[in-house]
mmCIF file of the N, C-alpha and C atoms, coordinates in Angstrom:
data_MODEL
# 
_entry.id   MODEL 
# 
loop_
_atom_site.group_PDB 
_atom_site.id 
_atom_site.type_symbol 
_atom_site.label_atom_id 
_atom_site.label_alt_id 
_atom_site.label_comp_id 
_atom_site.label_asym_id 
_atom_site.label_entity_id 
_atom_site.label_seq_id 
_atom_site.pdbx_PDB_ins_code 
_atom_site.Cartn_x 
_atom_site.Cartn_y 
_atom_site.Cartn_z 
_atom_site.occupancy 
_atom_site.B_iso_or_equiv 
_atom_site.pdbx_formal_charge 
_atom_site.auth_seq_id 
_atom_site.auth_comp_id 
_atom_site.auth_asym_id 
_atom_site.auth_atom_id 
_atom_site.pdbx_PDB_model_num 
ATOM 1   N N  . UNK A 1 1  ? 84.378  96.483  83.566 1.00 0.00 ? 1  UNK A N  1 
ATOM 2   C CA . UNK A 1 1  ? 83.675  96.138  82.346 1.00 0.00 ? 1  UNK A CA 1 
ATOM 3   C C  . UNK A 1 1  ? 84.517  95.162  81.537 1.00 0.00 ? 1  UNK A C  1 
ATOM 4   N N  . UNK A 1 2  ? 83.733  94.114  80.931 1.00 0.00 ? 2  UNK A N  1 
ATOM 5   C CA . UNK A 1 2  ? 84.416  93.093  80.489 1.00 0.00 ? 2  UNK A CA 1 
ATOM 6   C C  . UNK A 1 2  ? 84.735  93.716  78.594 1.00 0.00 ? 2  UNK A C  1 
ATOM 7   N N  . UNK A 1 3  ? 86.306  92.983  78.347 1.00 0.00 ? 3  UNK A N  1 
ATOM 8   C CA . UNK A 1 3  ? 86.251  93.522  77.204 1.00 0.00 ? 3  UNK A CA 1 
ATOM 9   C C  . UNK A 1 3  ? 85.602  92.193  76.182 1.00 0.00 ? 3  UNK A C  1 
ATOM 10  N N  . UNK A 1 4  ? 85.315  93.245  74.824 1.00 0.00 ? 4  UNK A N  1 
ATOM 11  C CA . UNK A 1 4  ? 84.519  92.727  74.030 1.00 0.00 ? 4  UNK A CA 1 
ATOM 12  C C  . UNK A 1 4  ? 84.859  91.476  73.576 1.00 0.00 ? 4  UNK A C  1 
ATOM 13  N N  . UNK A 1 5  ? 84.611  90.288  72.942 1.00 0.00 ? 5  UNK A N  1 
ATOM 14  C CA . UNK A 1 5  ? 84.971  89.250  72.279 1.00 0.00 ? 5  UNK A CA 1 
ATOM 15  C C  . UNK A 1 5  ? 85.840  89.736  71.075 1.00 0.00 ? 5  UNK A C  1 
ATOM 16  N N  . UNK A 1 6  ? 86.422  88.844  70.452 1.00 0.00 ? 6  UNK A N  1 
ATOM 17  C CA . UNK A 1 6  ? 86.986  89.744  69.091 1.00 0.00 ? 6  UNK A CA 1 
ATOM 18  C C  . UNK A 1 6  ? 87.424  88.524  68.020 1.00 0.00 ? 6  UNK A C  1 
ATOM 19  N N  . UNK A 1 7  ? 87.332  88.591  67.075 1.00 0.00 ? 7  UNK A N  1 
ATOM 20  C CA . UNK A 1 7  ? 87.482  87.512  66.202 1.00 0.00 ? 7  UNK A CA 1 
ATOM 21  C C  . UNK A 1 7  ? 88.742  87.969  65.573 1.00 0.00 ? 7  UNK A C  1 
ATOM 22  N N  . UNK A 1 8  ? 90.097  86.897  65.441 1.00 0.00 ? 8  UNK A N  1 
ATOM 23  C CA . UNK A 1 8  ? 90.814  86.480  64.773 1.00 0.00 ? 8  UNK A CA 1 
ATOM 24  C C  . UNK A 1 8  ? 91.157  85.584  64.191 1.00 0.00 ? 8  UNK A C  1 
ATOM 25  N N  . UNK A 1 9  ? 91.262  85.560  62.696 1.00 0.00 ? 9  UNK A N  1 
ATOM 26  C CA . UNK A 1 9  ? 91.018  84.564  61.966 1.00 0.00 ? 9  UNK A CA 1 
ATOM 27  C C  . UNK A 1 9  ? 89.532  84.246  61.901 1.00 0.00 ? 9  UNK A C  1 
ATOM 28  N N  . UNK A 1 10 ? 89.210  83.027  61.718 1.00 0.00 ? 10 UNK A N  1 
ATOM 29  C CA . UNK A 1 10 ? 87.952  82.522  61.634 1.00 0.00 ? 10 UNK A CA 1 
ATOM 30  C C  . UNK A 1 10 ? 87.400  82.141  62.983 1.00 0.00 ? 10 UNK A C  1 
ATOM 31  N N  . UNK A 1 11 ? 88.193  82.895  64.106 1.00 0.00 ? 11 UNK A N  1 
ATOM 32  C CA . UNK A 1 11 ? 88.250  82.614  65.753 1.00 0.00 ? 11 UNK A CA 1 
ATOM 33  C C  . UNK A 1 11 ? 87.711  83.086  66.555 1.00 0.00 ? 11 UNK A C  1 
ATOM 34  N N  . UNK A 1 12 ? 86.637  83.146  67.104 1.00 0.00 ? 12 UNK A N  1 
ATOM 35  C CA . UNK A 1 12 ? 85.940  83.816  68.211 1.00 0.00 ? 12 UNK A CA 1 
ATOM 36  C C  . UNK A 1 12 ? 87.062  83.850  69.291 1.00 0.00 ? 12 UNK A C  1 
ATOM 37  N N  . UNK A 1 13 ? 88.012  84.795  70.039 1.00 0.00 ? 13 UNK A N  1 
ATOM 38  C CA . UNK A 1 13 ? 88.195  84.693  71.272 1.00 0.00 ? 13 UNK A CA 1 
ATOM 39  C C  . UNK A 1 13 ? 88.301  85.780  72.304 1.00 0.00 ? 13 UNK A C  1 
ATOM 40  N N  . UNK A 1 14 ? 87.820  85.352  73.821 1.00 0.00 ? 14 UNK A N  1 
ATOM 41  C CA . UNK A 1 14 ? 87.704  86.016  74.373 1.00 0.00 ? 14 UNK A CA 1 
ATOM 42  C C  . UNK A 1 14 ? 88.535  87.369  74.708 1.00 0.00 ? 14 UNK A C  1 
ATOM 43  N N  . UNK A 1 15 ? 88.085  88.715  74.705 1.00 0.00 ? 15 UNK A N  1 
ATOM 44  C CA . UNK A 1 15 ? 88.478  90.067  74.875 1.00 0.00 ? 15 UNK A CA 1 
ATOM 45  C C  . UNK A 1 15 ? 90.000  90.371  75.926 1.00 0.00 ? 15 UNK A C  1 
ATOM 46  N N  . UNK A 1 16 ? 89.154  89.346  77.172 1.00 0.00 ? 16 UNK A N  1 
ATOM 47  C CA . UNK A 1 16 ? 89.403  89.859  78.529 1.00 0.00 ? 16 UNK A CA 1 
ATOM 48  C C  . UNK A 1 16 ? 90.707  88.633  78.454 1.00 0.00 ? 16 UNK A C  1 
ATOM 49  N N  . UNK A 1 17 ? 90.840  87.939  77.854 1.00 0.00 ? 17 UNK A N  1 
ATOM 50  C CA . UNK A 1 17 ? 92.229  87.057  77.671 1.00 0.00 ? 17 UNK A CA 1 
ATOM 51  C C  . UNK A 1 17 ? 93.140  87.200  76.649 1.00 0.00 ? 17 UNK A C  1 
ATOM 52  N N  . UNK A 1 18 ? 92.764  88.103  75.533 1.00 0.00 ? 18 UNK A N  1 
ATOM 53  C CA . UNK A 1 18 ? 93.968  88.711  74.901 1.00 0.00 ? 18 UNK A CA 1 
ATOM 54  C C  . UNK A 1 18 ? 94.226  90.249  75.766 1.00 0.00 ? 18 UNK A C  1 
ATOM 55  N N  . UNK A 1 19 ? 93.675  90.908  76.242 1.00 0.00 ? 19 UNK A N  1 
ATOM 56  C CA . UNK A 1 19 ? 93.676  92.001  76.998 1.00 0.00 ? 19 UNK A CA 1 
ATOM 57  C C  . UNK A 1 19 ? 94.806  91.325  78.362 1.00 0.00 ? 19 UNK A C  1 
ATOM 58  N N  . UNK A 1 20 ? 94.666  89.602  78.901 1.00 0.00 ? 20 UNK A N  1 
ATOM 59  C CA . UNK A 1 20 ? 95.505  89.634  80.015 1.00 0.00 ? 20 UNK A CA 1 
ATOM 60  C C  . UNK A 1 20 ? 96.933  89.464  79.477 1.00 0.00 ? 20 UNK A C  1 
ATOM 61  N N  . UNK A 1 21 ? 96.902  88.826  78.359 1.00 0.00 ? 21 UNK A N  1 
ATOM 62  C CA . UNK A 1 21 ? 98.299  88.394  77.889 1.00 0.00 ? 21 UNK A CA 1 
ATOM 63  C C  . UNK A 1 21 ? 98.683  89.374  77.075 1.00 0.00 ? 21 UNK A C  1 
ATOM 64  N N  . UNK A 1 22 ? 98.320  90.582  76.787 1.00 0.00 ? 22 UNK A N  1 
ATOM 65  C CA . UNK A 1 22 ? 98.593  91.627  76.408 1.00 0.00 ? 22 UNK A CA 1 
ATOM 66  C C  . UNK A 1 22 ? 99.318  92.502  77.381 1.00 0.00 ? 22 UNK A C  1 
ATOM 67  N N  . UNK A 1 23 ? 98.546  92.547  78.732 1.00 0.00 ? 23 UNK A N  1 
ATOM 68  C CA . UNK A 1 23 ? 99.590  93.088  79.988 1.00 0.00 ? 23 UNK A CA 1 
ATOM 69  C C  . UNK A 1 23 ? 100.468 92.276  80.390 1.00 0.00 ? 23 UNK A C  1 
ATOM 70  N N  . UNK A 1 24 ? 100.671 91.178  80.240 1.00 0.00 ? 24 UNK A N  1 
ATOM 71  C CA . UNK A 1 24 ? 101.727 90.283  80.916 1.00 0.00 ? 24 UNK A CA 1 
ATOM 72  C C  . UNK A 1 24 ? 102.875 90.549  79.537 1.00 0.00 ? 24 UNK A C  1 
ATOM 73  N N  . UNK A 1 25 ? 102.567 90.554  77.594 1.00 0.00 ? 25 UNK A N  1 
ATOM 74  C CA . UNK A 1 25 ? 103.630 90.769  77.233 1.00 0.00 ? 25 UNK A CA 1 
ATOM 75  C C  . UNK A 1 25 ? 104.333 92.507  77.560 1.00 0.00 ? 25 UNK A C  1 
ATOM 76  N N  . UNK A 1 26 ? 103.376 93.624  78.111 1.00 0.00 ? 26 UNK A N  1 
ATOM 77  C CA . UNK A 1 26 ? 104.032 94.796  77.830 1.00 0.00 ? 26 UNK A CA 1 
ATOM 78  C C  . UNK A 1 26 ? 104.905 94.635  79.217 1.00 0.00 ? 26 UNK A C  1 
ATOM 79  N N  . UNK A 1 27 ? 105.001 93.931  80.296 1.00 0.00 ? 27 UNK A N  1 
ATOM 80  C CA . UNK A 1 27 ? 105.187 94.053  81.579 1.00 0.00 ? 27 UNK A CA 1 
ATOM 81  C C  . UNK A 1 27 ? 106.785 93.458  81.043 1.00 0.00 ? 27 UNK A C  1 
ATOM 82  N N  . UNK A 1 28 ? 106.545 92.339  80.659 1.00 0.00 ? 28 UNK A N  1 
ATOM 83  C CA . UNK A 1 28 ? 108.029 91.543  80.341 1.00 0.00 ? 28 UNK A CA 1 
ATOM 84  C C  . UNK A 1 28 ? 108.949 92.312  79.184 1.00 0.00 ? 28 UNK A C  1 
ATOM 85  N N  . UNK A 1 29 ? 108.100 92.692  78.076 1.00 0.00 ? 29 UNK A N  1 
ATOM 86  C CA . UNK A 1 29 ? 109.190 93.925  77.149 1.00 0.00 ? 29 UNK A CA 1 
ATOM 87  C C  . UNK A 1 29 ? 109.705 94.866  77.915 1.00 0.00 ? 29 UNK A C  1 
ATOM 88  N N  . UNK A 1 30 ? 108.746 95.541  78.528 1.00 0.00 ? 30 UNK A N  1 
ATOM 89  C CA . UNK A 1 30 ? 109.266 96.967  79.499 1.00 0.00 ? 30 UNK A CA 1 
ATOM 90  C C  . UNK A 1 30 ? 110.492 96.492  80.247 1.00 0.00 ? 30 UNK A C  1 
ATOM 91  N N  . UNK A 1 31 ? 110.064 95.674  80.943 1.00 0.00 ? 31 UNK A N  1 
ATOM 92  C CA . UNK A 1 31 ? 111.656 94.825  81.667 1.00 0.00 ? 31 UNK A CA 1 
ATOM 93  C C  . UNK A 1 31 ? 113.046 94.374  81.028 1.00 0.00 ? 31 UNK A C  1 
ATOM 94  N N  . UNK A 1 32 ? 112.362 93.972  80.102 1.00 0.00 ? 32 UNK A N  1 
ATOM 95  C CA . UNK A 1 32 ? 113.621 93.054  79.453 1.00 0.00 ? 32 UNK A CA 1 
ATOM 96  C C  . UNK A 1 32 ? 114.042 94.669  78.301 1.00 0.00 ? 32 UNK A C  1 
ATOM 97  N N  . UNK A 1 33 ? 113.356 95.709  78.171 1.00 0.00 ? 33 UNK A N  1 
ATOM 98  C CA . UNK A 1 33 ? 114.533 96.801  77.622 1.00 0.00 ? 33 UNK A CA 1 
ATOM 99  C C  . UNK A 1 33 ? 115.167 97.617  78.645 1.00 0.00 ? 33 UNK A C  1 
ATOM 100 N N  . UNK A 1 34 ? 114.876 97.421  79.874 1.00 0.00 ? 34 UNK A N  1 
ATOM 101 C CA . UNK A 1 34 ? 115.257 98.233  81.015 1.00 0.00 ? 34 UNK A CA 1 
ATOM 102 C C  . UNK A 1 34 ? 116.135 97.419  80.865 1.00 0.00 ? 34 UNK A C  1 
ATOM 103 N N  . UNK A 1 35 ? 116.095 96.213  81.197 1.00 0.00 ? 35 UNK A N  1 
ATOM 104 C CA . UNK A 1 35 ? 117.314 95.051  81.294 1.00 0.00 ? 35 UNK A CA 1 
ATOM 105 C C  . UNK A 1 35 ? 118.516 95.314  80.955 1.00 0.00 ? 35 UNK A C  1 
ATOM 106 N N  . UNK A 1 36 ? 118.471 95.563  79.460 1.00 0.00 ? 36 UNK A N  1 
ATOM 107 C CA . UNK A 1 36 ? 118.884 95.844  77.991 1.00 0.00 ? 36 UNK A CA 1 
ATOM 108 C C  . UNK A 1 36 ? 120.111 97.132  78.085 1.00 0.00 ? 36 UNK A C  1 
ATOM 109 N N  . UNK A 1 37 ? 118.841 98.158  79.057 1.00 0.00 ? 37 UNK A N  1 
ATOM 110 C CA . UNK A 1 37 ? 119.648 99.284  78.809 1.00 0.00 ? 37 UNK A CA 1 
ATOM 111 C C  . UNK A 1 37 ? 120.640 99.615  79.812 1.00 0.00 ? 37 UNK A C  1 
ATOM 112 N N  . UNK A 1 38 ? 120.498 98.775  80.885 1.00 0.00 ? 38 UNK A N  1 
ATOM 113 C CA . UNK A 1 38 ? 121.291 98.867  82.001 1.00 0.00 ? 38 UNK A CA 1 
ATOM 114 C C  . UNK A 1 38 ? 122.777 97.948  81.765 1.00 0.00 ? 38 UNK A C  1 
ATOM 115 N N  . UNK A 1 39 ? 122.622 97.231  80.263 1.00 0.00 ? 39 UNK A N  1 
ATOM 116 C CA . UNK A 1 39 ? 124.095 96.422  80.174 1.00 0.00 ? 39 UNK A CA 1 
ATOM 117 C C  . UNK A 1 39 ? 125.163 97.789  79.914 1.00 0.00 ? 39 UNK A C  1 
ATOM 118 N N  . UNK A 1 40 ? 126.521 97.176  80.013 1.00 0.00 ? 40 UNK A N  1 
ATOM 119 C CA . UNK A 1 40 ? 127.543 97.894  79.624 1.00 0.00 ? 40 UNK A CA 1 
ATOM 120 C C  . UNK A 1 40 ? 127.300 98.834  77.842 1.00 0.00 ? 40 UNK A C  1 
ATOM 121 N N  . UNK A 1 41 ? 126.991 97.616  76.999 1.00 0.00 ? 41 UNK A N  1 
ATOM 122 C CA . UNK A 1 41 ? 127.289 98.025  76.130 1.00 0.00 ? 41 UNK A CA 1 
ATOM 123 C C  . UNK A 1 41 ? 125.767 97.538  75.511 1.00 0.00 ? 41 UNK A C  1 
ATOM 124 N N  . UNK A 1 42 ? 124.406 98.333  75.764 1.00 0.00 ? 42 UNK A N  1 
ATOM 125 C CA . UNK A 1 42 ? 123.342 97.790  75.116 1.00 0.00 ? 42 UNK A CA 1 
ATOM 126 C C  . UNK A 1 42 ? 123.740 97.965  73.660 1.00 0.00 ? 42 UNK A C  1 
ATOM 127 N N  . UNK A 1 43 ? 122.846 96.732  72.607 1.00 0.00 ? 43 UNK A N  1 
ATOM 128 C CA . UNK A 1 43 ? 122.639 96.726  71.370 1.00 0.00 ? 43 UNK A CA 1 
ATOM 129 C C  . UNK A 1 43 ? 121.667 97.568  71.006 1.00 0.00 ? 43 UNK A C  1 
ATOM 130 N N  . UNK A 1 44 ? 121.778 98.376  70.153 1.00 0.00 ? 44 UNK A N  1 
ATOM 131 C CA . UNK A 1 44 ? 120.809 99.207  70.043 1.00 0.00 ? 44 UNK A CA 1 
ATOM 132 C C  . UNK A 1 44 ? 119.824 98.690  68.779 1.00 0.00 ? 44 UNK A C  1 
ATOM 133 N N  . UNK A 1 45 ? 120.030 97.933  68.216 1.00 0.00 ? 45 UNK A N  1 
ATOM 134 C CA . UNK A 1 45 ? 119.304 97.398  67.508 1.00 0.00 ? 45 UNK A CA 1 
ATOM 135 C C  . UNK A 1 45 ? 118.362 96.180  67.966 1.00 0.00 ? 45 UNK A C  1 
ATOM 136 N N  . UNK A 1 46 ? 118.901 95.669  68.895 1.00 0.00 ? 46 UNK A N  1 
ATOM 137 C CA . UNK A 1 46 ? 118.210 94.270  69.476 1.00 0.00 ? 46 UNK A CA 1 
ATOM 138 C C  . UNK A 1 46 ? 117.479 95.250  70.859 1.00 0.00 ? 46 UNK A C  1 
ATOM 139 N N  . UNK A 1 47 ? 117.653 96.257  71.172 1.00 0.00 ? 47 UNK A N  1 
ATOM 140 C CA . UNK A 1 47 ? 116.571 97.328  72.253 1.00 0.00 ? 47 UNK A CA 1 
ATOM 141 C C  . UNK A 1 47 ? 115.264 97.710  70.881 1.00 0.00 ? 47 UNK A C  1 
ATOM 142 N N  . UNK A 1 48 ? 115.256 98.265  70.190 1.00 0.00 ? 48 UNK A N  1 
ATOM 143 C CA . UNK A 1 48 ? 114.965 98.776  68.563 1.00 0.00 ? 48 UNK A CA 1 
ATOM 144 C C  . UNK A 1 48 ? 113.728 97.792  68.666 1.00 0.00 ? 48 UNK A C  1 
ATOM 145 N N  . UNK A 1 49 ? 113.943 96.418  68.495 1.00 0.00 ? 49 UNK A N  1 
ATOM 146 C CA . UNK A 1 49 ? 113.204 95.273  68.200 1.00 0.00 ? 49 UNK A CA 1 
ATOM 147 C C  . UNK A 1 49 ? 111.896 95.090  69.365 1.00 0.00 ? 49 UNK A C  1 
ATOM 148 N N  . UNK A 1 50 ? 112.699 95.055  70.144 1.00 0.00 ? 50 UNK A N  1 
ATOM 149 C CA . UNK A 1 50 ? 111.952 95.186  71.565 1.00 0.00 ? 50 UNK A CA 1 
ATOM 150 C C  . UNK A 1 50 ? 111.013 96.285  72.042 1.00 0.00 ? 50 UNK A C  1 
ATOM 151 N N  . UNK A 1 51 ? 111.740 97.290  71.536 1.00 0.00 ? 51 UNK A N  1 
ATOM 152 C CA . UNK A 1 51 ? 110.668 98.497  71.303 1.00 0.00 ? 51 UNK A CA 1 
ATOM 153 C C  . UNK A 1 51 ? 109.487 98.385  70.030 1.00 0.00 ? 51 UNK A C  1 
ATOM 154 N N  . UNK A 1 52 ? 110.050 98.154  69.527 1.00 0.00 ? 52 UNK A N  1 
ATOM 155 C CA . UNK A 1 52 ? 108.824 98.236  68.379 1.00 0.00 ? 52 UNK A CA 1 
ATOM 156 C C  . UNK A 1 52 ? 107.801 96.839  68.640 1.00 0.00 ? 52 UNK A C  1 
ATOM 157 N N  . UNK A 1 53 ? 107.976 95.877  69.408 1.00 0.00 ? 53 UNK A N  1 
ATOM 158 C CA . UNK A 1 53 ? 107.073 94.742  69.956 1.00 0.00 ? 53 UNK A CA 1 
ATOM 159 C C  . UNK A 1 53 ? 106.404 95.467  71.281 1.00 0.00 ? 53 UNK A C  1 
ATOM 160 N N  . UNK A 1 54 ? 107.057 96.433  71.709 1.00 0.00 ? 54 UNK A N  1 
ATOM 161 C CA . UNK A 1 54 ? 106.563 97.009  72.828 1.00 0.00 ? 54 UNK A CA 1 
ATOM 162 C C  . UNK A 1 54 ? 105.579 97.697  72.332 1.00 0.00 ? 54 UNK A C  1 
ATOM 163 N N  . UNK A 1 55 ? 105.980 98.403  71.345 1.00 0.00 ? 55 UNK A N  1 
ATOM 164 C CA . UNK A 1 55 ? 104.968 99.613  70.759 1.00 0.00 ? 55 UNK A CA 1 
ATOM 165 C C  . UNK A 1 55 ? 103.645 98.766  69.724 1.00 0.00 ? 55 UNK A C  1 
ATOM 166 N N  . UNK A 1 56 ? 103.990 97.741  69.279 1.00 0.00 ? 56 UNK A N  1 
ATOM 167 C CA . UNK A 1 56 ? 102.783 96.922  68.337 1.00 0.00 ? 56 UNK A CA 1 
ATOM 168 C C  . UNK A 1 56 ? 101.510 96.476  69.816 1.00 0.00 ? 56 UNK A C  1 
ATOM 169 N N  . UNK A 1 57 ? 102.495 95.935  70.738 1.00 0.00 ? 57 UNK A N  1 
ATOM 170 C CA . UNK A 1 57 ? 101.554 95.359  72.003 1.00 0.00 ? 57 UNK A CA 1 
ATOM 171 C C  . UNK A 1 57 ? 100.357 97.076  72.574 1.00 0.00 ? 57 UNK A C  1 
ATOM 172 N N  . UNK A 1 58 ? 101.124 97.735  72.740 1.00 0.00 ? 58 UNK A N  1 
ATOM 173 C CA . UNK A 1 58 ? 100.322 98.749  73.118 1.00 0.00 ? 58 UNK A CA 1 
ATOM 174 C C  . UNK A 1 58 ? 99.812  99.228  72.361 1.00 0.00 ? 58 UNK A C  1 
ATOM 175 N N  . UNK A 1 59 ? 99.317  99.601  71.122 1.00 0.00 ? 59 UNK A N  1 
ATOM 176 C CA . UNK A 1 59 ? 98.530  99.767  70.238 1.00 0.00 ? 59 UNK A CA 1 
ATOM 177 C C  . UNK A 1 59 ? 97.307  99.259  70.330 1.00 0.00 ? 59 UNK A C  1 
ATOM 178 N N  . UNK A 1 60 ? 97.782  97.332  70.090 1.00 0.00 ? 60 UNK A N  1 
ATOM 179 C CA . UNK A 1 60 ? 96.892  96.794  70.351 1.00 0.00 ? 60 UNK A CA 1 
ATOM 180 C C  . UNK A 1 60 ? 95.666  96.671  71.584 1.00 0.00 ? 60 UNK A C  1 
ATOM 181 N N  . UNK A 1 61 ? 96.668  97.237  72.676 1.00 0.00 ? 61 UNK A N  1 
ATOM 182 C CA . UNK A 1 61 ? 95.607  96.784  73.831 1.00 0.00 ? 61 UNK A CA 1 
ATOM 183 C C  . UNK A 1 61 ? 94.787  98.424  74.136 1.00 0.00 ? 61 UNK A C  1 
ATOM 184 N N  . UNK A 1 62 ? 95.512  98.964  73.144 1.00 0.00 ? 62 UNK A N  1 
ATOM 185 C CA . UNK A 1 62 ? 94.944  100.624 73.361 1.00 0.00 ? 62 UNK A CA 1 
ATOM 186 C C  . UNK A 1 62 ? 93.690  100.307 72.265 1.00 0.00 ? 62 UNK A C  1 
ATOM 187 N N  . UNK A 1 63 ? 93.594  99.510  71.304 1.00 0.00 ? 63 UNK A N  1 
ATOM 188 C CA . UNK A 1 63 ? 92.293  99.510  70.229 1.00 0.00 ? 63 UNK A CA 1 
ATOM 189 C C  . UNK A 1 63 ? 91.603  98.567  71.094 1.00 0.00 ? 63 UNK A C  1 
ATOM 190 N N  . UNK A 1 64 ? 91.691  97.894  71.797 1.00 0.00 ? 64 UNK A N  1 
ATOM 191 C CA . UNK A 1 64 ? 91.248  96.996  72.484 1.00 0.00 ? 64 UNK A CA 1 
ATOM 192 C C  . UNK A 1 64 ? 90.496  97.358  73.274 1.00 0.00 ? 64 UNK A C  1 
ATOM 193 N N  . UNK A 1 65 ? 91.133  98.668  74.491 1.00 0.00 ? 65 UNK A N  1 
ATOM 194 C CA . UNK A 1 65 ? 90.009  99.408  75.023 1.00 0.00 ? 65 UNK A CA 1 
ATOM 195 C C  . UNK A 1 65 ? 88.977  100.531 74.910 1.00 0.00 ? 65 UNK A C  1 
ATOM 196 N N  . UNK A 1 66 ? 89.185  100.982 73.312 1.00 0.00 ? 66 UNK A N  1 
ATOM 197 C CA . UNK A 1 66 ? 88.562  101.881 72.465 1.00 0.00 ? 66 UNK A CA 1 
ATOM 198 C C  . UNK A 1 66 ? 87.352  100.767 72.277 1.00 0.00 ? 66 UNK A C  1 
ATOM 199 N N  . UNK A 1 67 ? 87.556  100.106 71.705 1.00 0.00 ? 67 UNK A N  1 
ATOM 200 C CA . UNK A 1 67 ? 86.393  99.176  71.468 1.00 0.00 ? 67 UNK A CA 1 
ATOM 201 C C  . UNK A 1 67 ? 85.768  98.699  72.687 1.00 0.00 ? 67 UNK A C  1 
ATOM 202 N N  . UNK A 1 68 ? 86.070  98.866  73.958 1.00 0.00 ? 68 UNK A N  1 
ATOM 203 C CA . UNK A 1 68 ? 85.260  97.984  74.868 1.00 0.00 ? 68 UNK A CA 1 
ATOM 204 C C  . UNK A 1 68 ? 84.361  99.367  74.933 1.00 0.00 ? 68 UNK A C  1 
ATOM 205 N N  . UNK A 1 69 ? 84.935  100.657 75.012 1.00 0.00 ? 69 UNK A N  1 
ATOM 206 C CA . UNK A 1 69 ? 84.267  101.913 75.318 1.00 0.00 ? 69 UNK A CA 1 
ATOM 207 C C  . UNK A 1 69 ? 82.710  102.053 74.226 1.00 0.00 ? 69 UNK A C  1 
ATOM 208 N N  . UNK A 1 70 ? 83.506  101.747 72.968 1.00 0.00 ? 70 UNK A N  1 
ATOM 209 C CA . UNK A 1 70 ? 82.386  101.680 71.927 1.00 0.00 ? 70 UNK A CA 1 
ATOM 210 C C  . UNK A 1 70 ? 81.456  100.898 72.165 1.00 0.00 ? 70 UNK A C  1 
ATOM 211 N N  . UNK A 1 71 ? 81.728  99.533  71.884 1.00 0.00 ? 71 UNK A N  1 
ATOM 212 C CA . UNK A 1 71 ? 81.077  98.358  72.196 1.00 0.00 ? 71 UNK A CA 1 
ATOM 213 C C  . UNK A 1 71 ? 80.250  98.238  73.435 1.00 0.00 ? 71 UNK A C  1 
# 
């Protein structure tokens, strides 16, 4: 099922292309804090950052498929 259209800004754009670049950013955060945590001496503040972009991305693509369910 295709996801819904969604307007940002004054922007019509397609569902199913913020939904792909939504999995391509959680794929590269997930990595790059594994990355992170496998150094000697991870920063725990610059992991912190990364997590919380991790956690804004999945939110998003979690309202994203609430709405395709609704919609």
């Amino acid at each position: 099922m295709a996801s819904p259209n969604i307007v940002i800004g004054n922007e019509l754009v397609n569902g199913d292309l913020v939904s792909e670049k939504l999995h391509q950013d959680i794929a590269f955060l997930a990595n790059r804090i594994e990355r992170l945590n496998r150094q000697p001496s991870p920063n725990p503040q610059v992991i912190k950052v990364y997590q919380d972009m991790l956690d804004s991305r999945n939110a998003v693509l979690d309202w994203l498929n609430r709405e395709q369910r609704v919609g």
